[in-house]
N, C-alpha and C positions, 0 to 999 in steps of 0.2 A: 910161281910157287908150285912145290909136287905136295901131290894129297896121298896118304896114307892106305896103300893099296890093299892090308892088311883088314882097317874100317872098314873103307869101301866093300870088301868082298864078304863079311860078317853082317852090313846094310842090305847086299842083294841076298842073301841066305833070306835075310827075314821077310824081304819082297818077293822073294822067288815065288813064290803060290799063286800070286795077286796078277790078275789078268790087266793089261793099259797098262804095265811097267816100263817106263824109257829111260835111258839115260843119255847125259848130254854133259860134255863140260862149259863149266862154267863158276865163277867165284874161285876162279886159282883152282879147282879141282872138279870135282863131278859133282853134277846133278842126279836125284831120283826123283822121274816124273811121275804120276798117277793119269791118266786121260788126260794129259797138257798139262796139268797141274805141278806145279812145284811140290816136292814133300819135303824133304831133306838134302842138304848138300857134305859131301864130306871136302874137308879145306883144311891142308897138313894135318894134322892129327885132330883136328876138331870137327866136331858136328855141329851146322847148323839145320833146327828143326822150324817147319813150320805149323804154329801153333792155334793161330787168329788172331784176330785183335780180340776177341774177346778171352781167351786164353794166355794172353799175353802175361796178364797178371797172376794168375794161378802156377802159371808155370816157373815165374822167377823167384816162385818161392823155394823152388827146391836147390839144392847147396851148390849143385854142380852148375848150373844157368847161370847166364848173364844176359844183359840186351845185345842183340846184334847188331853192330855197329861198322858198318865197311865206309862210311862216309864224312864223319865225325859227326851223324845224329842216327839215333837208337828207330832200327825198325822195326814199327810196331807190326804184332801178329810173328815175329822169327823170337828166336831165341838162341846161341851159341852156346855150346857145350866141350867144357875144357875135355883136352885129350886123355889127362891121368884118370876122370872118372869113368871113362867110357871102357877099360878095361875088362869092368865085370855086368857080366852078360844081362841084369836085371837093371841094371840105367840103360844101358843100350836098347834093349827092348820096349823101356817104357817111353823111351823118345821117338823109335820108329811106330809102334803104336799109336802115339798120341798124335805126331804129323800124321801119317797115316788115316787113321779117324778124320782129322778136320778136311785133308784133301778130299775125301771120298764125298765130304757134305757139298762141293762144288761142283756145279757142273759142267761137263766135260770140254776142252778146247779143240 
């Protein structure tokens, strides 16, 4: 599967600042790591973010979220975000933010 080089490169704009940024493919498309950390992966046109488990629920309240599910069971703490909402720059942001944040509370690999 190709990932969406267009996401990807709008993902590292908003990393770009952020000191321990890696990336690595993985999930059909790229990863962005924080200090070993998982944060976000881009996978064809969608985002999946990482949220917690305890974030988990808060986050799927909003329209664009679903459970992330690569295995036919929902992983707790991600969340997947369809491709048409990630268009406008204020969903995008509040999902690399919001991984971002919970990566930052783990300490580093």
């Amino acid at each position: 599967m190709t990932y969406d080089q267009g996401l990807a490169q709008r993902v590292r704009e908003r990393l770009g600042g952020l000191d321990g940024v890696t990336e690595m493919r993985m999930f059909g498309g790229i990863g962005f790591l924080l200090h070993g950390n998982m944060v976000l992966a881009v996978s064809g046109d969608e985002l999946t973010a990482r949220v917690g488990p305890q974030g988990t629920e808060r986050a799927l309240t909003r329209r664009e979220a679903r459970p992330t599910d690569f295995t036919g069971r929902p992983m707790r703490g991600w969340v997947t975000i369809g491709g048409p909402s990630l268009v406008e720059d204020p969903v995008l942001d509040h999902w690399v933010t919001t991984a971002t944040v919970f990566a930052a509370s783990l300490p580093p690999k």
